[in-house]
FIMIPA-311453 format. One record per residue (C-alpha): residue number from 1; x, y, z. Coordinates in steps of 0.02 Angstrom, whole numbers, plus 50000, padded with zeros to 5 digits. Example, Ala and Ser with C-alpha at 12.3 -4.5 7.8 and 13.67 -1.06 7.14 Angstrom:
% residues 2
<atom nr="1" xx="50615" yy="49775" zz="50390"/>
<atom nr="2" xx="50684" yy="49947" zz="50357"/>
% end
This chain:
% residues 348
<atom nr="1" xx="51069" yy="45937" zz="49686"/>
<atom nr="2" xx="51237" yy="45980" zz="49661"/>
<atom nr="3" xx="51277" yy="46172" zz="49632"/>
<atom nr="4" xx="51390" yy="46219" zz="49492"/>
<atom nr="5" xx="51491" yy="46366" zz="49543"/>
<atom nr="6" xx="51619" yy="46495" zz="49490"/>
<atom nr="7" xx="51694" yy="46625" zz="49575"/>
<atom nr="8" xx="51769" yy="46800" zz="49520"/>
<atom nr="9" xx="51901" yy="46880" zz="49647"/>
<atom nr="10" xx="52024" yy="46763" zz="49736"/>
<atom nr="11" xx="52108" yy="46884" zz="49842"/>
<atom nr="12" xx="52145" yy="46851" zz="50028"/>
<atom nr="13" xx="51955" yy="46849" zz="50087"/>
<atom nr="14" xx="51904" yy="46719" zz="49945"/>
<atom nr="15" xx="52031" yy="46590" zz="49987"/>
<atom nr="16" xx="52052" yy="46618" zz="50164"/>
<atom nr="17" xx="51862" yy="46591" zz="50196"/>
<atom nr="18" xx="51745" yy="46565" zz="50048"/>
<atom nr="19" xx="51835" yy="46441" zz="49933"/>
<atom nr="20" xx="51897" yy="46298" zz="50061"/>
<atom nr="21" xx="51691" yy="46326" zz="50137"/>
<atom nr="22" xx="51645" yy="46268" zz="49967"/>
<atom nr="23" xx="51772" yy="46125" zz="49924"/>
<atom nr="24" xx="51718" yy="46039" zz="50066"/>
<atom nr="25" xx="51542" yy="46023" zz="50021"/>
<atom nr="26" xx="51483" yy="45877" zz="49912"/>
<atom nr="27" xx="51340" yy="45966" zz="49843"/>
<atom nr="28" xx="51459" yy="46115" zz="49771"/>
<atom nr="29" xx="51569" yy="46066" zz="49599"/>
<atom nr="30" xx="51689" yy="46214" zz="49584"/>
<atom nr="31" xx="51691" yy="46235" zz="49412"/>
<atom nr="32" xx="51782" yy="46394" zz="49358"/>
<atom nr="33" xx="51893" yy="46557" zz="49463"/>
<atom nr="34" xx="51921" yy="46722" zz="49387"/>
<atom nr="35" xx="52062" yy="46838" zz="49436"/>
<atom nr="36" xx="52239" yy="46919" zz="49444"/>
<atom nr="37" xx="52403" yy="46891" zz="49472"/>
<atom nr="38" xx="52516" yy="46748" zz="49538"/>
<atom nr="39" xx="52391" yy="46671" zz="49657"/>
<atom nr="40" xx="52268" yy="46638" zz="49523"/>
<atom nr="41" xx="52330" yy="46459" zz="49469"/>
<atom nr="42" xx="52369" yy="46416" zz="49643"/>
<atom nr="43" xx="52193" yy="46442" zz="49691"/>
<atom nr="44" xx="52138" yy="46361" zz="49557"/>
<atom nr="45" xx="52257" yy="46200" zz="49619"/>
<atom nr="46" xx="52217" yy="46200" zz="49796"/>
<atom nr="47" xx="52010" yy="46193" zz="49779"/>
<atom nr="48" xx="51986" yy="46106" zz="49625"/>
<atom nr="49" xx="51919" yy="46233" zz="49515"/>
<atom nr="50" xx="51919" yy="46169" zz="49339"/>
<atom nr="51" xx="51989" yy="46314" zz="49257"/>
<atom nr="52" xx="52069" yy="46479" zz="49293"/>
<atom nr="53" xx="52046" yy="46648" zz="49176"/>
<atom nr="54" xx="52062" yy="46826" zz="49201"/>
<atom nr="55" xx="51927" yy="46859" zz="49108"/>
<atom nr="56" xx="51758" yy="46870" zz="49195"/>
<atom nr="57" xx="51656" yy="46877" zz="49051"/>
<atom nr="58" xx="51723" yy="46681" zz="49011"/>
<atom nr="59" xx="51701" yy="46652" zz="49188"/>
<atom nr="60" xx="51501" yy="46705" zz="49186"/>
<atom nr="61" xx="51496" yy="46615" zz="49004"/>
<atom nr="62" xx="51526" yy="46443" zz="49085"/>
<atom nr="63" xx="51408" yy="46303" zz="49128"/>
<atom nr="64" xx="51377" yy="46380" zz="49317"/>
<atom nr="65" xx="51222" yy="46387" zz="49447"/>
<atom nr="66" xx="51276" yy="46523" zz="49540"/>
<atom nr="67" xx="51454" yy="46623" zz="49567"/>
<atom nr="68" xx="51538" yy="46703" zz="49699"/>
<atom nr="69" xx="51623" yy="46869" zz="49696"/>
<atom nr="70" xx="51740" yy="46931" zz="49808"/>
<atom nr="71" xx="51836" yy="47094" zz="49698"/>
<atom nr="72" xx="51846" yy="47248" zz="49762"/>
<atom nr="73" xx="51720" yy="47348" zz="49809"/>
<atom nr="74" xx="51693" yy="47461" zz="49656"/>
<atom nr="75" xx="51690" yy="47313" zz="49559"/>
<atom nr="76" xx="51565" yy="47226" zz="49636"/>
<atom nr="77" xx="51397" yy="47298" zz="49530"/>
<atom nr="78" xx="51472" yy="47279" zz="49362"/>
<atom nr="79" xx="51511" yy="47090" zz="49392"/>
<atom nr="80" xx="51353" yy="47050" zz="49508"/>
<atom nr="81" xx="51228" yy="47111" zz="49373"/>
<atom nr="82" xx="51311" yy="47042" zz="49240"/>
<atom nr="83" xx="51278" yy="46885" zz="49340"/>
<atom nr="84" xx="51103" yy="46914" zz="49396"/>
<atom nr="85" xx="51073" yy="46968" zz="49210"/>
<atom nr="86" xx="51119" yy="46748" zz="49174"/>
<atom nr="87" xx="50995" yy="46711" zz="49288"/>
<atom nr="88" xx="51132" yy="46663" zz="49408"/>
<atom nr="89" xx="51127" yy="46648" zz="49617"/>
<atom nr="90" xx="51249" yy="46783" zz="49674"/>
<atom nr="91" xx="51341" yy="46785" zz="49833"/>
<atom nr="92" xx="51427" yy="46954" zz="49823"/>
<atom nr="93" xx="51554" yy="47011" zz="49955"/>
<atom nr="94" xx="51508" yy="47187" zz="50062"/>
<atom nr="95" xx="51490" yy="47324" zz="50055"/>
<atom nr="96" xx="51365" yy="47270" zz="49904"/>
<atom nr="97" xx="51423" yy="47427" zz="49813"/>
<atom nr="98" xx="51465" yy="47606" zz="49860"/>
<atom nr="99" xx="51313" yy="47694" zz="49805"/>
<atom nr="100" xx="51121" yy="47687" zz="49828"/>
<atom nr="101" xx="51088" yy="47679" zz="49652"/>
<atom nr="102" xx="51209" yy="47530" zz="49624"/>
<atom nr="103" xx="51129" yy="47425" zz="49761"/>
<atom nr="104" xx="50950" yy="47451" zz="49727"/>
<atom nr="105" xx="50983" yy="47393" zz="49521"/>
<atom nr="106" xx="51059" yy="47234" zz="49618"/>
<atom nr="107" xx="50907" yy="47206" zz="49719"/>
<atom nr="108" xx="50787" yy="47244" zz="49584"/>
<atom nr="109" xx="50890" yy="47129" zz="49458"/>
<atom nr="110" xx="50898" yy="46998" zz="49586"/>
<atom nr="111" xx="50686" yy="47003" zz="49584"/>
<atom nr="112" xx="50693" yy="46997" zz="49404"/>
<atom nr="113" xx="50782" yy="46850" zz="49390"/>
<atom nr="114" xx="50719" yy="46768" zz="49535"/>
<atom nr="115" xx="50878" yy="46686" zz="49591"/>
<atom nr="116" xx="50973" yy="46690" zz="49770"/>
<atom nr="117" xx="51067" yy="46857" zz="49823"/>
<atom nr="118" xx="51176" yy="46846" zz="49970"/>
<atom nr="119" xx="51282" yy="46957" zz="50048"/>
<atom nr="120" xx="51398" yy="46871" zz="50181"/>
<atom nr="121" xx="51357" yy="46969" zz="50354"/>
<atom nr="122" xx="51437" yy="46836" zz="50474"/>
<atom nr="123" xx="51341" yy="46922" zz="50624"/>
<atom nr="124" xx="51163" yy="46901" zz="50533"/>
<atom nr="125" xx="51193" yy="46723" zz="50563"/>
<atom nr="126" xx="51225" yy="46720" zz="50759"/>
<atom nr="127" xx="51097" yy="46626" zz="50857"/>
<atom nr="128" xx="51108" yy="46742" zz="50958"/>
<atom nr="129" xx="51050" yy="46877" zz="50854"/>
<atom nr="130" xx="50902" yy="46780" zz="50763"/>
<atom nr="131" xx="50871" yy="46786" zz="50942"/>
<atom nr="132" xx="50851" yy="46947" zz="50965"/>
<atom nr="133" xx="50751" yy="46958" zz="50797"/>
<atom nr="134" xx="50630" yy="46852" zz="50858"/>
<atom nr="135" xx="50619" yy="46950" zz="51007"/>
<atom nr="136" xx="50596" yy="47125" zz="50897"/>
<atom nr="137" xx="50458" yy="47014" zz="50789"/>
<atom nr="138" xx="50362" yy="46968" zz="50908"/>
<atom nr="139" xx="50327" yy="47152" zz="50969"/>
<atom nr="140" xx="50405" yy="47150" zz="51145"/>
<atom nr="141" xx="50466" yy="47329" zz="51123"/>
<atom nr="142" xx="50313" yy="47393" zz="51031"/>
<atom nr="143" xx="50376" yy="47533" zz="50908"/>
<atom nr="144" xx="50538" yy="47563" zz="50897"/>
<atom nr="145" xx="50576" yy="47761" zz="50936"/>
<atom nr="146" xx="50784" yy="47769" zz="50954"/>
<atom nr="147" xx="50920" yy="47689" zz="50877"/>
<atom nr="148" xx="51104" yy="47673" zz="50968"/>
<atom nr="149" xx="51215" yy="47559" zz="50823"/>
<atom nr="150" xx="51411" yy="47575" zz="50875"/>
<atom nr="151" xx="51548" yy="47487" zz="50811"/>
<atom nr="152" xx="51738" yy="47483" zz="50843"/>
<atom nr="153" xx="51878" yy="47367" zz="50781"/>
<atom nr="154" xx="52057" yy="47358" zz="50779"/>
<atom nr="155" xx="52057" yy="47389" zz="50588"/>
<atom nr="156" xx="52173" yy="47550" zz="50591"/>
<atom nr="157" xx="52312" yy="47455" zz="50492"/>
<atom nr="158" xx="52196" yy="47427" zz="50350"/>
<atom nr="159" xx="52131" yy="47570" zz="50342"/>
<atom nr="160" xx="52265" yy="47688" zz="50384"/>
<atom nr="161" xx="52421" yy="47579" zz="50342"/>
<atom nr="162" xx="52485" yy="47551" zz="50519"/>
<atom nr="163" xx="52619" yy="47436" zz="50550"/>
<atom nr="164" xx="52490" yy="47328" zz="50684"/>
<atom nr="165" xx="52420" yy="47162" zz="50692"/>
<atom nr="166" xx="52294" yy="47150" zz="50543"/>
<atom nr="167" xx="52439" yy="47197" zz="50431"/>
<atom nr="168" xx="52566" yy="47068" zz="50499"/>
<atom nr="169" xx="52430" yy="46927" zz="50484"/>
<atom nr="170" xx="52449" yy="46895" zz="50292"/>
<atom nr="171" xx="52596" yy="46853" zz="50206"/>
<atom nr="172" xx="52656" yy="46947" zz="50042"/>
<atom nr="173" xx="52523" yy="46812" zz="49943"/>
<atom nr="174" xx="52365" yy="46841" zz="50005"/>
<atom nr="175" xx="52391" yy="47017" zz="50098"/>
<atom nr="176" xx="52241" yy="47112" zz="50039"/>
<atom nr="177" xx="52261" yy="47252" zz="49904"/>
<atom nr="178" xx="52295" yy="47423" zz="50013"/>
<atom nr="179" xx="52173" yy="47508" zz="49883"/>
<atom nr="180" xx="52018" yy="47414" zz="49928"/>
<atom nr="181" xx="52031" yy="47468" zz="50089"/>
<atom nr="182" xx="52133" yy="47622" zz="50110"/>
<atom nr="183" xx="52109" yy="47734" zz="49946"/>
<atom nr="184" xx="51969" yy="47818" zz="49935"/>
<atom nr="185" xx="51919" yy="47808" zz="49740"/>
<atom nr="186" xx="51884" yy="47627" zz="49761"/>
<atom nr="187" xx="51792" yy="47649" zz="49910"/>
<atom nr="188" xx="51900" yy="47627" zz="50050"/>
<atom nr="189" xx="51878" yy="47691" zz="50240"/>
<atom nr="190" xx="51807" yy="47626" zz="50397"/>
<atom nr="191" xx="51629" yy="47666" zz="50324"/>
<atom nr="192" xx="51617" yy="47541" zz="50185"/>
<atom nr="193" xx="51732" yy="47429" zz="50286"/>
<atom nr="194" xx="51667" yy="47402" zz="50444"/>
<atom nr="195" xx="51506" yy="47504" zz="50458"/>
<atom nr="196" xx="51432" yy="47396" zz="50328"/>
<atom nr="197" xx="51437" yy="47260" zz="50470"/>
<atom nr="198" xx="51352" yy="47345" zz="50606"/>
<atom nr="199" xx="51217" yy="47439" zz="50496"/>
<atom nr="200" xx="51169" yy="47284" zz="50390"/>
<atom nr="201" xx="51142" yy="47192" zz="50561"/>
<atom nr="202" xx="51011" yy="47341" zz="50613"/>
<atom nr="203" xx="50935" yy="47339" zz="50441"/>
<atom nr="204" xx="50888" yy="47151" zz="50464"/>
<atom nr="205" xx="50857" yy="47153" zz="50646"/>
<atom nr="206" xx="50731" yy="47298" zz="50636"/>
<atom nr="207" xx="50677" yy="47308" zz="50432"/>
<atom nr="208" xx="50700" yy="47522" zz="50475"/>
<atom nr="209" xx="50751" yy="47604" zz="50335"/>
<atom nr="210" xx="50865" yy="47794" zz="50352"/>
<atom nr="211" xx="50755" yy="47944" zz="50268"/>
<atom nr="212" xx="50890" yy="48067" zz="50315"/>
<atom nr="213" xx="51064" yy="48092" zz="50399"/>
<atom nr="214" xx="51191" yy="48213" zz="50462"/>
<atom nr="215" xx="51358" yy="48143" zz="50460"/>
<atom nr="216" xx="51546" yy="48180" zz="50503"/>
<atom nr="217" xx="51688" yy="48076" zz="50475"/>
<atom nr="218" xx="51885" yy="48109" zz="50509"/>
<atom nr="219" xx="52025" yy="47995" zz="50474"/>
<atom nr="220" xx="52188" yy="48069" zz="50575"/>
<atom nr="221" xx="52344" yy="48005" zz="50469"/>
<atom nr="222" xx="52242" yy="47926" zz="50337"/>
<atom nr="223" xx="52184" yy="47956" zz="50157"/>
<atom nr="224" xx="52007" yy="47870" zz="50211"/>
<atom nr="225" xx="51892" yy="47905" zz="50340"/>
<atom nr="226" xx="51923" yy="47790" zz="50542"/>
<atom nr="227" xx="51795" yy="47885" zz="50638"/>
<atom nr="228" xx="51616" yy="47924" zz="50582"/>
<atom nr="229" xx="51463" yy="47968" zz="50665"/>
<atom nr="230" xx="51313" yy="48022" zz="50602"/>
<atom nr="231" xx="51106" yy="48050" zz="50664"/>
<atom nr="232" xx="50983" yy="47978" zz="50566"/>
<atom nr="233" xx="50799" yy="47989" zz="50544"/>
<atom nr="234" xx="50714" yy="47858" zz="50499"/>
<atom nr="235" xx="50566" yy="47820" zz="50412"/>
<atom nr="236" xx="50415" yy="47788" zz="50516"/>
<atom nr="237" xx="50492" yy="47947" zz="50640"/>
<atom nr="238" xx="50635" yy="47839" zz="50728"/>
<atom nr="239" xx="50784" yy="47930" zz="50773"/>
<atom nr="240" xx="50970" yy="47848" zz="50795"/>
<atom nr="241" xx="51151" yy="47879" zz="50811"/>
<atom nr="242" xx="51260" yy="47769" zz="50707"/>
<atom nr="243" xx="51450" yy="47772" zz="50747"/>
<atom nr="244" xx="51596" yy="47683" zz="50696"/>
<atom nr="245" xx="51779" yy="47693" zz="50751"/>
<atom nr="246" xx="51944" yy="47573" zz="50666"/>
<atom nr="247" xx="52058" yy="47624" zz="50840"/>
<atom nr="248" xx="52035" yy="47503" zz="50964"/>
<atom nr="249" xx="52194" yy="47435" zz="51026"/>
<atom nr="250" xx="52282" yy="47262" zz="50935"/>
<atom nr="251" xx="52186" yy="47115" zz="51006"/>
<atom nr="252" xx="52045" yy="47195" zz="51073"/>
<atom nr="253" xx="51858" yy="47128" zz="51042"/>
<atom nr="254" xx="51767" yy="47189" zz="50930"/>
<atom nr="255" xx="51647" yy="47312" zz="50980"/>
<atom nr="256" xx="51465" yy="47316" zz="50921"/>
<atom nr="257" xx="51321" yy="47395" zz="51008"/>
<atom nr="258" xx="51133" yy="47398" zz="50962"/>
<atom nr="259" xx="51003" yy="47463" zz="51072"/>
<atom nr="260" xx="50840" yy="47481" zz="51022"/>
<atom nr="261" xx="50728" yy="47588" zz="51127"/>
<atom nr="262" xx="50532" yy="47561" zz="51098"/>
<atom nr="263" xx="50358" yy="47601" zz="51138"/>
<atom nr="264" xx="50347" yy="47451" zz="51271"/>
<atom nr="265" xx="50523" yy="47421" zz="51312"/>
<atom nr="266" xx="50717" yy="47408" zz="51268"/>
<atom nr="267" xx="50821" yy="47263" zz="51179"/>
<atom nr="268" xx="51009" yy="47277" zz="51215"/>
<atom nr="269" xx="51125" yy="47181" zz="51081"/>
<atom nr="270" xx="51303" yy="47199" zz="51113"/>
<atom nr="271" xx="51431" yy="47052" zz="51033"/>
<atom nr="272" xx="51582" yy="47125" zz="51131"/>
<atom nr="273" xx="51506" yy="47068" zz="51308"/>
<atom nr="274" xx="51418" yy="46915" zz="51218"/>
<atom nr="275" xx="51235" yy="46981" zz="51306"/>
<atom nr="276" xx="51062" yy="47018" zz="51213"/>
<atom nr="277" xx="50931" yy="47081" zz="51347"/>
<atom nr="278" xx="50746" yy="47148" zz="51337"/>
<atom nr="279" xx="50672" yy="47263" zz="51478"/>
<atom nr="280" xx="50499" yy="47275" zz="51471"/>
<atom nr="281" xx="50429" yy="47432" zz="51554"/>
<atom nr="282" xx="50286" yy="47324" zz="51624"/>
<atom nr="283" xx="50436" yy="47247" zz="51744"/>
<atom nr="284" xx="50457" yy="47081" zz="51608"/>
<atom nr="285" xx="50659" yy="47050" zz="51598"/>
<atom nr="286" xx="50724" yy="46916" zz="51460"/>
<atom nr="287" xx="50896" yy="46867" zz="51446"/>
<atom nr="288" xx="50973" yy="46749" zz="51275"/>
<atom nr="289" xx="51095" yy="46617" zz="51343"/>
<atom nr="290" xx="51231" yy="46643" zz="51217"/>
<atom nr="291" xx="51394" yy="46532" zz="51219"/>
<atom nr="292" xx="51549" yy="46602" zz="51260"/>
<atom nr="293" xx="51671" yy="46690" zz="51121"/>
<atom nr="294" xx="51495" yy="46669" zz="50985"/>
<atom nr="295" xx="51512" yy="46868" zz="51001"/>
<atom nr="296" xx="51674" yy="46855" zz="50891"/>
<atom nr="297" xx="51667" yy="46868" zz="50720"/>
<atom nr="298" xx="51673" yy="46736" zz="50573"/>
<atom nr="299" xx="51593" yy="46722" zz="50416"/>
<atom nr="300" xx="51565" yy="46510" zz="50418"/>
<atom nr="301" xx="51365" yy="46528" zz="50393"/>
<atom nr="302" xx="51332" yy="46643" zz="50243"/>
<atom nr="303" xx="51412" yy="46541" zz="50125"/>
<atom nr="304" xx="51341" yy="46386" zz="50202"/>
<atom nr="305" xx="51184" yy="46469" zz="50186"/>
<atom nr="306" xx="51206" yy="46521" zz="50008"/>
<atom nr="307" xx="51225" yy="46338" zz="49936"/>
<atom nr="308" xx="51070" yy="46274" zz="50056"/>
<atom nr="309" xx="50960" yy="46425" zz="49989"/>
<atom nr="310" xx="51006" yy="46376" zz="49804"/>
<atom nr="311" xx="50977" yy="46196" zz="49856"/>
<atom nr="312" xx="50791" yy="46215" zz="49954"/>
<atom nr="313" xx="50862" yy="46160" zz="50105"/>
<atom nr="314" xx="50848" yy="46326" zz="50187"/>
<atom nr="315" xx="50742" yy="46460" zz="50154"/>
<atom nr="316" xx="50807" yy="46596" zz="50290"/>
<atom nr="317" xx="50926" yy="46736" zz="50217"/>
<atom nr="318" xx="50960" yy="46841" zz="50344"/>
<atom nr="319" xx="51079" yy="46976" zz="50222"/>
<atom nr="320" xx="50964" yy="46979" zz="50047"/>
<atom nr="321" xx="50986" yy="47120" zz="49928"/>
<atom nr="322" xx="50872" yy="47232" zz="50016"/>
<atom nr="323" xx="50968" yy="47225" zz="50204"/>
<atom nr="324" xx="51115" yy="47265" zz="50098"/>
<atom nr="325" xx="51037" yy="47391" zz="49995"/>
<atom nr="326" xx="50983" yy="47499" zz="50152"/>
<atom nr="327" xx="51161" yy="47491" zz="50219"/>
<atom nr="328" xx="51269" yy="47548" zz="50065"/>
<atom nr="329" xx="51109" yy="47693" zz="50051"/>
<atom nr="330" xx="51154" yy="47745" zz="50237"/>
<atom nr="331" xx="51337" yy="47726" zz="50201"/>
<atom nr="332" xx="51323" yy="47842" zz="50061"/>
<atom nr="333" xx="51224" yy="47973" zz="50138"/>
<atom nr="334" xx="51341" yy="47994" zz="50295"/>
<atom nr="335" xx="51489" yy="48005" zz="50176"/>
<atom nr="336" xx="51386" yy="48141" zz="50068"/>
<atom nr="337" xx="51341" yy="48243" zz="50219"/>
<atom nr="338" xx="51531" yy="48243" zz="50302"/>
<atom nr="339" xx="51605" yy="48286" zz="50126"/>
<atom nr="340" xx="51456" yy="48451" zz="50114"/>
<atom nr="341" xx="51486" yy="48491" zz="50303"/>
<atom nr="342" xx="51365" yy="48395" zz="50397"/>
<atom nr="343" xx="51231" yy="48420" zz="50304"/>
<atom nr="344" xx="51070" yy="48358" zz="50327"/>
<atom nr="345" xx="51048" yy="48240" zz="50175"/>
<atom nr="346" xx="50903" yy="48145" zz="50110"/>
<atom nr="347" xx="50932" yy="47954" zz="50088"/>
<atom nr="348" xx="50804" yy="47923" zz="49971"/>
% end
């Protein structure tokens, strides 16, 4: 089977990672890209696509199997439900959206039509984290009663428009747009940034769901938020801390924590130090081989994943609509409560 795809958004992310994933597969025929400015026809040169427009709507309209978008977040629901509305696969860049509402319509669309939904989480996809799901599956820590999800990254000059590394990385051409990522009416800050990472990769691991949280964010020199941290209940009676911080110094690892603390015992996940351990309290100790540097982050899998899901050759997705859903809910319930005070506000 080959899979007939288009893609809307060919921005930094798209070409630096998505599109050259695809062009190398046999089973993929690019057929169409959608987007703005200068880079558009030199996208559409470099992988093949077999015609460029800035107009989604054509883009959709074409003889396609499934599409890829990679716009900015607030775009992201009007262009993904279109899709799923064609009865196309969608793989749709994170956060999903930047409210609940948005992201369950996707998830209940995505039912409807009974087509793929992917949302590229590259950590979902570590072995070393199905791992530690099939740890958390089989029951070894019973019920889970606390939640500890950190995360840290040296993400300050996207977020806050410091001169550092992640800024001097792209040239003029495929820099990313400042207002995806630092202005907050299009849903910028270290919440929908980076925090849809960590929390997505909880979601999956442990299928919890947030009832309620009490959140407080502060961005120092920025226009969006860099530090957040918020308690959350969650259904069932769990409580959990989830944190998030875009400071850590240029070159540094990035830092994500989740420990899960049950009725029988304790899993430990943390990518930094490349370890996933369980401590049973009847004395039982497991730890995960994992290979050195598969703690660091890439997004290879997902959209390997995406074509083999369309194509029956896989049948694990490890970031559907619903992980996603759960995350952008949580996002926007932190960023509620901080923006009221600290409020204690229902998720759903």
């Amino acid at each position: 089977m080959t899979v007939r795809l288009g893609a809307i958004g060919a921005g930094w992310w798209a070409t630096s990672n998505h599109f050259p994933i695809f062009a190398a597969r046999e089973d993929v025929e690019l057929v169409g890209v959608c987007g703005k400015g200068p880079g558009l026809a030199q996208a559409r040169e470099t992988f093949g696509f077999g015609f460029a427009t800035e107009d989604a709507d054509e883009l959709l309209a074409a003889d396609i199997d499934a599409v890829v978008i990679s716009t900015p977040h607030d775009l992201h629901h009007r262009f993904a439900a279109a899709a799923l509305d064609r009865g196309l696969h969608v793989l749709c860049e994170k956060p999903m959206t930047l409210n609940a509402a948005h992201a369950w319509d996707l998830a209940e669309r995505a039912e409807r039509a009974g087509t793929i939904f992917l949302v590229p989480y590259g950590w979902n996809y570590k072995p070393f984290t199905a791992a530690a799901k099939r740890i958390l599956d089989a029951g070894d820590i019973g019920e889970i009663q606390y939640v500890l999800c950190h995360m840290a990254s040296p993400t300050r000059g996207l977020f806050g428009s410091d001169p550092t590394h992640m800024l001097e990385r792209w040239s003029s051409q495929t820099a990313p747009d400042p207002s995806t990522w630092a202005d907050p009416a299009h849903g910028g800050g270290y919440a929908h940034g980076q925090i849809t990472h960590s929390s997505a990769l909880l979601f999956w691991l442990t299928g919890l769901r947030a009832a309620s949280v009490t959140g407080r964010v502060t961005g120092p020199g920025a226009a969006v938020d860099l530090f957040d941290a918020a308690v959350v209940q969650f259904d069932g009676g769990a409580l959990g801390t989830v944190s998030g911080a875009a400071t850590l110094a240029d070159g540094d690892k990035y830092q994500l924590d989740i420990r899960l603390f049950g009725s029988e015992g304790v899993l430990m996940i943390d990518v930094e130090r490349e370890r996933v351990s369980l401590s049973r309290y009847d004395g039982r100790r497991e730890e995960i081989p994992i290979a050195p540097d598969e703690g660091d982050y890439e997004c290879l899998l997902p959209p390997a994943r995406f074509i083999d899901l369309i194509t029956g050759s896989s049948t694990e997705n490890n970031s559907d609509a619903h992980v996603a859903a759960r995350s952008v809910e949580l996002i926007e319930s932190l960023l509620r409560s901080a923006a009221a005070g600290g409020v204690d506000t229902t998720v759903h």
